[in-house]
C-alpha positions as CSV (number, residue, x, y, z in Angstrom):
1,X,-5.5,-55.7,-12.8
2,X,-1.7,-56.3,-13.0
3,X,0.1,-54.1,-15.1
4,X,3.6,-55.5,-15.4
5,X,6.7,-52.9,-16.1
6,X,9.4,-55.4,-18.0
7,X,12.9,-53.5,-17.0
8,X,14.7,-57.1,-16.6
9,X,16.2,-56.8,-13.3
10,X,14.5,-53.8,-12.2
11,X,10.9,-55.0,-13.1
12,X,7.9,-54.6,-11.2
13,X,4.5,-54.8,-11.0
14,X,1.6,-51.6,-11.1
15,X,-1.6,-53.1,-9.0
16,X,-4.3,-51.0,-10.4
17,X,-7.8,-52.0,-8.4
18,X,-10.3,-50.4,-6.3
19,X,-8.5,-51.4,-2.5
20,X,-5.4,-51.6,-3.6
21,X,-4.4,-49.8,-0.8
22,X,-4.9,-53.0,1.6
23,X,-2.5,-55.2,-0.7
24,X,0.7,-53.4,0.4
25,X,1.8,-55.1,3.6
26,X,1.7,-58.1,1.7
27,X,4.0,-56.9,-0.4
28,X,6.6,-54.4,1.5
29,X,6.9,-57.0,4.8
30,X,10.0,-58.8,5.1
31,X,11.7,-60.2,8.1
32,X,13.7,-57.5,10.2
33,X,12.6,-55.0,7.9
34,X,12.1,-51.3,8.8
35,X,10.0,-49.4,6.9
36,X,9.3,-45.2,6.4
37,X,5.8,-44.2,5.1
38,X,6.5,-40.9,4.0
39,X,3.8,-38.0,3.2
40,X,2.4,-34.7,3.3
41,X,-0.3,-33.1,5.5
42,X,-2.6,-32.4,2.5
43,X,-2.8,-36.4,1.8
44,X,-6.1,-37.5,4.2
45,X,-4.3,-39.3,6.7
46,X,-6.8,-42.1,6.8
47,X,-4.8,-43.4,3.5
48,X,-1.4,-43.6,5.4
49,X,-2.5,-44.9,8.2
50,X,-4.1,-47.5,6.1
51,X,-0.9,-48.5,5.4
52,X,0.9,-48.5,8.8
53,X,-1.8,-51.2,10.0
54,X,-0.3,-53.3,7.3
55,X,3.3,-53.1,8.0
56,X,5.0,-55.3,10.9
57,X,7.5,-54.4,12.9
58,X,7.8,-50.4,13.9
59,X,7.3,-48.6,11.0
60,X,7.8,-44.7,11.2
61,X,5.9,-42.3,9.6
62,X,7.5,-38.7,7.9
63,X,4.9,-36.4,7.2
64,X,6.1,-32.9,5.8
65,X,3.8,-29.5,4.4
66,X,1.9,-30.0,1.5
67,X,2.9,-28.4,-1.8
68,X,5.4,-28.2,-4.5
69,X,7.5,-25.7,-2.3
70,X,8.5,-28.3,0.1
71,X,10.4,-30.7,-2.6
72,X,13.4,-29.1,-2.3
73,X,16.3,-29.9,-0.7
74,X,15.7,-29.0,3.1
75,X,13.0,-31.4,2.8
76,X,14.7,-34.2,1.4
77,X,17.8,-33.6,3.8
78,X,15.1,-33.8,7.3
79,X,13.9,-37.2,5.5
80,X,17.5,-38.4,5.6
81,X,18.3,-37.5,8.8
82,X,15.2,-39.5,10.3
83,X,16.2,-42.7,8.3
84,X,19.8,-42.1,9.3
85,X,18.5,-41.5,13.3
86,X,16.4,-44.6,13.1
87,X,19.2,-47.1,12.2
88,X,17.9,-47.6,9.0
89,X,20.2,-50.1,6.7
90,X,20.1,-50.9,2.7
91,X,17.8,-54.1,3.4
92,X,14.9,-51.4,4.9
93,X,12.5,-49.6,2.7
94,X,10.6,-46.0,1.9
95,X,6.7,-45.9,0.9
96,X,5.1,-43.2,-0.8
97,X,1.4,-42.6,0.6
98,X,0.5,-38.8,-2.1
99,X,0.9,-37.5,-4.5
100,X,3.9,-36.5,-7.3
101,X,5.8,-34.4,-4.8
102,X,5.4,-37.1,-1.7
103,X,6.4,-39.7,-4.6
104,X,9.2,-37.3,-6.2
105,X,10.6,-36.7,-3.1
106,X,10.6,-40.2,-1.2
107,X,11.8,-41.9,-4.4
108,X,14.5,-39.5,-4.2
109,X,15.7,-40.1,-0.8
110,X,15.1,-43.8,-1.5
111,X,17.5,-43.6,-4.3
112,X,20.2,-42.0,-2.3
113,X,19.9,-43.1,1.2
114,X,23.1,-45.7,1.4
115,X,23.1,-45.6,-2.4
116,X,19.9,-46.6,-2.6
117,X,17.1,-48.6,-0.6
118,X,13.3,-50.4,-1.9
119,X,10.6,-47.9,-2.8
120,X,7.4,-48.9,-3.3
121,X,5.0,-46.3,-4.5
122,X,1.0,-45.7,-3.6
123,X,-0.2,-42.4,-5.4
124,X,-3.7,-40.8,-4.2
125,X,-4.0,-38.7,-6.8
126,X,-5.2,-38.9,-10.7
127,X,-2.3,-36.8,-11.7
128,X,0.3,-39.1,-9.7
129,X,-1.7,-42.5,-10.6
130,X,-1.5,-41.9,-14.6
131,X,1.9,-40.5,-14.8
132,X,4.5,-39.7,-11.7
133,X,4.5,-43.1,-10.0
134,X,5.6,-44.8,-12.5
135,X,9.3,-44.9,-14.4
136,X,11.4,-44.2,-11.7
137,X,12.1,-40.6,-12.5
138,X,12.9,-39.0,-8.6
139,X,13.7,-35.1,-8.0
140,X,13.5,-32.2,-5.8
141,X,13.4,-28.7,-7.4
142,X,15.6,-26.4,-7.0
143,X,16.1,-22.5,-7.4
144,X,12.5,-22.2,-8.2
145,X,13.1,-24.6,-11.2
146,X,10.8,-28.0,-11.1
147,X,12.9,-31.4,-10.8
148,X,16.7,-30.1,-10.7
149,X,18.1,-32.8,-8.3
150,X,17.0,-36.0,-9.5
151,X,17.8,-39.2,-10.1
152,X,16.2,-42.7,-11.9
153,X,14.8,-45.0,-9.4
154,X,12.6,-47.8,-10.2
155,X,9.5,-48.5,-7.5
156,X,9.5,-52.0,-6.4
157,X,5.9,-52.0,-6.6
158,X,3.3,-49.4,-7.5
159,X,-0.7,-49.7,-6.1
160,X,-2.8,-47.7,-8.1
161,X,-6.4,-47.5,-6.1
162,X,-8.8,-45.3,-7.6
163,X,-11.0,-45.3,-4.3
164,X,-8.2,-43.0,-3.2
165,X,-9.4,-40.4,-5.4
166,X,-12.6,-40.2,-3.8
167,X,-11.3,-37.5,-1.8
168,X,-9.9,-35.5,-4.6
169,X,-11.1,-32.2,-5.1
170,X,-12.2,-31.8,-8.5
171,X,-10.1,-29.2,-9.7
172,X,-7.0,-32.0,-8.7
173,X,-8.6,-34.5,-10.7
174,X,-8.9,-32.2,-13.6
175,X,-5.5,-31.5,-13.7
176,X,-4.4,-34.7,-13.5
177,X,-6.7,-35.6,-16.7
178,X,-4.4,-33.5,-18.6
179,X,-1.7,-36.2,-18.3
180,X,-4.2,-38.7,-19.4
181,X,-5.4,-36.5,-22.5
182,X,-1.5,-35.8,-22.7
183,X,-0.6,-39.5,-23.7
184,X,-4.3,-39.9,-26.2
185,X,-3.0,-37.1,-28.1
186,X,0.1,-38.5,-28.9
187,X,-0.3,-42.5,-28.5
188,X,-3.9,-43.7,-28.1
189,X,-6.9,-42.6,-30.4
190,X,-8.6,-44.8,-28.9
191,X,-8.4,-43.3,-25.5
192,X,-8.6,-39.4,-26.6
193,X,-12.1,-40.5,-28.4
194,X,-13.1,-41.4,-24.7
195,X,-12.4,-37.8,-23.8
196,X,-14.6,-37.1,-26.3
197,X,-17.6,-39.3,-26.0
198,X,-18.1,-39.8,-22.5
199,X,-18.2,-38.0,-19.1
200,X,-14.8,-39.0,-17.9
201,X,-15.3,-35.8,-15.2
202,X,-18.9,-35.0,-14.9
203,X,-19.7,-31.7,-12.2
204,X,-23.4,-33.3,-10.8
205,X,-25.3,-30.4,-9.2
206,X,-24.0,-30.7,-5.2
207,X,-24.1,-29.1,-2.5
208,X,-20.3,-28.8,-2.0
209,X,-18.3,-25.0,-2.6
210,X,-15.0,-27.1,-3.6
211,X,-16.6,-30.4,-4.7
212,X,-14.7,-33.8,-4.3
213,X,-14.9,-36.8,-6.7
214,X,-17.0,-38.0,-4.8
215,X,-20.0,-35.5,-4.5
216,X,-19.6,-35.9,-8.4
217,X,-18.9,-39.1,-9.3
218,X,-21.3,-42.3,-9.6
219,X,-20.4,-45.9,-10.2
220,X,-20.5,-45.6,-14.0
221,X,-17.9,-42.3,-13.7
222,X,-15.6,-44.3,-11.3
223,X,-15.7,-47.0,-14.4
224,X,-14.7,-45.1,-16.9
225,X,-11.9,-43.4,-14.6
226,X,-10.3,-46.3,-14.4
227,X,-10.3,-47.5,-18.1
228,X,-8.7,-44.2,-18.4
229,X,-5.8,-44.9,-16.2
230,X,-5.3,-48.0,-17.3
231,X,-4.7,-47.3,-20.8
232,X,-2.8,-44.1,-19.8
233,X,-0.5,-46.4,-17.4
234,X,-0.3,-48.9,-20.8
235,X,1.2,-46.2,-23.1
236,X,3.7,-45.2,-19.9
237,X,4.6,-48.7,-19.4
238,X,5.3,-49.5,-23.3
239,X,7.3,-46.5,-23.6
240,X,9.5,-46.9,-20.0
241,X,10.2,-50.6,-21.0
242,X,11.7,-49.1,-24.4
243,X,13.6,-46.1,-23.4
244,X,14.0,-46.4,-19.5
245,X,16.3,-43.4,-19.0
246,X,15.1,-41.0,-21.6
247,X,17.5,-41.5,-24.8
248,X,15.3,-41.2,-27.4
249,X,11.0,-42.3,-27.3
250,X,10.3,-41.5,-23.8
251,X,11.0,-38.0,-24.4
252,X,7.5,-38.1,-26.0
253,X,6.1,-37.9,-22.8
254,X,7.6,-34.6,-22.2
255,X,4.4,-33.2,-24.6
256,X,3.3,-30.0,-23.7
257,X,5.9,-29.8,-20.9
258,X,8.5,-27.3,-22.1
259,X,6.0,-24.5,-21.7
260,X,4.1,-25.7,-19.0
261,X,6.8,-26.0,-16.7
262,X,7.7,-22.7,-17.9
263,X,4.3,-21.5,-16.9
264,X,4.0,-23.2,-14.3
265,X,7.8,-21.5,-13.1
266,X,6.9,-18.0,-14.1
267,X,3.4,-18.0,-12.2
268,X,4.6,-19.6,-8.7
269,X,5.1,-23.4,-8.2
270,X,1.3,-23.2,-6.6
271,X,-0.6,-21.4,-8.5
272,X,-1.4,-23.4,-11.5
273,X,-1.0,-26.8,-10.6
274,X,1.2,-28.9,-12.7
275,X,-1.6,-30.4,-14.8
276,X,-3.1,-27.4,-16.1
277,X,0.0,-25.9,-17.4
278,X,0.9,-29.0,-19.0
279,X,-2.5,-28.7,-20.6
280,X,-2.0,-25.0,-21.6
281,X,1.6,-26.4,-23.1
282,X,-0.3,-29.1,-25.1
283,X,-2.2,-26.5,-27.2
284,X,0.9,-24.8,-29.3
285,X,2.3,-28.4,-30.4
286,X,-0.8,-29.4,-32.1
287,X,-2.0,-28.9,-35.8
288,X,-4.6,-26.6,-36.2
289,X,-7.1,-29.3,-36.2
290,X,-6.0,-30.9,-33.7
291,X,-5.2,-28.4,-31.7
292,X,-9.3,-27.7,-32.2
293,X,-10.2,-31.2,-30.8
294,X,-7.8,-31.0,-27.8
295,X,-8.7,-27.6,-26.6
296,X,-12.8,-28.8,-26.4
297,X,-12.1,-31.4,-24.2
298,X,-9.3,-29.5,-22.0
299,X,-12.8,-27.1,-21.6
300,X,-15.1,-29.9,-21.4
301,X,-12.7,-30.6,-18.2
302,X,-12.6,-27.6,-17.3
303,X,-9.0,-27.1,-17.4
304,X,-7.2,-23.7,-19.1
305,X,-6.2,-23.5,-22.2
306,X,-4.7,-20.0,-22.3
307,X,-1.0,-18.3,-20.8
308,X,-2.0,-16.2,-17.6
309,X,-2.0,-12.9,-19.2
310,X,0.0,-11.4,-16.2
311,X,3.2,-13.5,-16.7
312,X,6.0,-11.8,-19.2
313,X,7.0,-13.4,-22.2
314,X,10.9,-12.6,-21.5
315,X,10.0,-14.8,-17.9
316,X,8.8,-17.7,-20.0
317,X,12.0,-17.8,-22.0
318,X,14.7,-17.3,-19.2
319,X,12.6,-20.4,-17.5
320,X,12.4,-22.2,-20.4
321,X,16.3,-22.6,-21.1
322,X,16.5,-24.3,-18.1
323,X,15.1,-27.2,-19.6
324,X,16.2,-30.5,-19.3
325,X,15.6,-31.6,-23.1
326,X,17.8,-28.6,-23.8
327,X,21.1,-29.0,-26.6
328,X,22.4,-25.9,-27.3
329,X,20.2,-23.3,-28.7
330,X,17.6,-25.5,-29.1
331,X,14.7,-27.7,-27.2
332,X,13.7,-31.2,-28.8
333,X,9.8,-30.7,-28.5
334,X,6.9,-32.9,-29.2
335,X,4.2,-32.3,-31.8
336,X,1.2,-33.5,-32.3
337,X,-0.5,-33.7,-36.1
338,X,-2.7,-36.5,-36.2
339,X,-4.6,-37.9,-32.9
340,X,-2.7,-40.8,-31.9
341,X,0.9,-39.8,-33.2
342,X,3.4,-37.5,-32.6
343,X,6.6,-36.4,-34.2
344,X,10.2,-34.3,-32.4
345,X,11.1,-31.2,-33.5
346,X,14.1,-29.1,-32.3
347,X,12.8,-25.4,-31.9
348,X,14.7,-22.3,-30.1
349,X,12.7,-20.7,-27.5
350,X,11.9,-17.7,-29.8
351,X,10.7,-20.5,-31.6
352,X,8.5,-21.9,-29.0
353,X,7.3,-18.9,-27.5
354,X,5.9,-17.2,-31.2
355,X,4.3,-20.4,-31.6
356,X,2.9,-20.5,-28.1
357,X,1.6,-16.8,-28.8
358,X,0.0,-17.0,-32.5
359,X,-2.2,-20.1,-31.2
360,X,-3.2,-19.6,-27.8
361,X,-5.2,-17.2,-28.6
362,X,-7.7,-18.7,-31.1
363,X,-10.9,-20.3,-30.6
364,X,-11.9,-17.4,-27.7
């Protein structure tokens, strides 16, 4: 399946099928081109070195520590300085082989790197697959705060293989549900009565202490996985092609991410990954019916749906003015009161916070 991103000049295309992988080269190769696979040592290395068989040439590879604590700016800066070392001019390219942060973080460099050089994108991870790879949003965090130094950056081309996540744990792929269940609740019915019908994430009896996808997934799961991302990559793509740089509609995508971010601030950059905090964000912009529906299938998933009861509510505040959809005294929020719809709301973050606390705690 080819999803195509219309952005006029900056189009591209997302390749969304199982061995995807195998169709970059064909892609990326250009005479006298030099090309940087960049990753992290969390990413399987098979999956990157799938990719440097493909590429002519002598492609490097950049592989730095796993984890949101090394997109910063040390990180991007040692990136720089290897495509600087390595002669590497505007008409060369980066690759992303991860997950957000390797994409984050190479898209980034890519963007800035002689004003700007070709990305091309391969995520290996559901969280990365339905949401970061695509729209050309590019950051490294800073101070402890998530995406400070960024920049918009539009992949070249994006390959979305979902045999990658065969080697996600499951607790990964949970989390990256949440951005899935993220864009049901607010733009596909459709797609949130999937959540509720079928076994998008089923946990098979296994051997395994930390079970992968694939000790629990059969043919029928993988299936339904990937009608999943495809109609979560559809309501990304029909909202990027209308608001590219975030003006007005593609701030609906932001649901549920003022407090998660704040969450996932206050209780370290690594211990709640980013999809479960966006899923315990979800929860206060939701009618109370709603709010009902989404929090049984964020359990059905097995994903939290409560604040960590050590983090301070003064913590959450401090972290949440430092918001990017921040004017003022006040956050432009997304709510949720109908499956399949959404509406913006400015709120202060006394506003936000009361509204976190009287609803997190119901249905327990």
């Amino acid at each position: 399946m080819i999803l195509p991103i219309d952005l006029k000049e900056k189009s591209y295309n997302i390749i969304l099928e199982r061995g995807a992988i195998r169709a970059v080269g064909a892609q990326v190769n250009r005479a006298n081109r030099r090309v940087c696979v960049v990753t992290d040592d969390g990413v399987p290395a098979q999956y990157a070195q799938a990719v440097l068989s493909q590429l002519q040439g002598d492609p490097l590879l950049f592989t730095f520590a796993q984890g949101e604590q090394s997109k910063t700016f040390d990180t991007y800066l040692a990136l720089q300085k290897t495509l600087l070392d390595a002669g590497f001019t505007r008409g060369d390219a980066v690759v992303a082989v991860g997950g957000g942060v390797v994409g984050d973080l190479a898209g980034f460099a890519a963007a800035t790197y002689m004003r700007g050089i070709d990305f091309y994108n391969v995520p290996t991870t559901l969280l990365s697959q339905l949401d970061s790879s695509i729209g050309g949003k590019t950051a490294v965090d800073l101070g402890g705060y998530k995406n400070m130094i960024g920049a918009f950056w539009q992949p070249r081309a994006v390959f979305v293989d979902p045999d990658t996540l065969l080697t996600l744990p499951r607790r990964q792929a949970a989390a990256g549900l949440a951005e899935a269940v993220k864009m049901a609740v607010t733009s596909d019915a459709a797609l949130f009565s999937i959540f509720e019908q079928q076994s998008v994430l089923p946990l098979r009896e296994c051997d395994a202490e930390e079970p992968t996808v694939a000790d629990i997934a059969d043919e029928q799961t993988m299936d339904v996985l990937e009608t999943v991302i495809a109609r979560a990559l559809a309501v990304k793509r029909d909202v990027v092609e209308q608001d590219e740089r975030e003006a007005g509609l593609r701030r609906v995508l932001n649901f549920g991410h003022t407090l998660g971010h704040a969450v996932e601030t206050c209780a370290g950059l690594s211990a709640l990954s980013h999809g479960e905090c966006v899923a315990i964000g979800m929860l206060p912009m939701c009618d109370g019916t709603v709010r009902a529906r989404v929090r049984a299938v964020l359990q059905r998933l097995g994903l939290p749906t409560e604040i960590p009861a050590a983090l301070e509510p003064l913590a959450l505040k401090e972290a949440m003015t430092h918001d990017k959809k921040a004017t003022g005294a006040t956050i432009r929020v997304v709510l949720s009161e109908e499956i399949g719809s959404f509406s913006f709301a400015d709120m202060s973050t006394e506003q936000l916070l009361a509204r976190a606390y009287a609803t997190l705690g119901e249905g327990n």
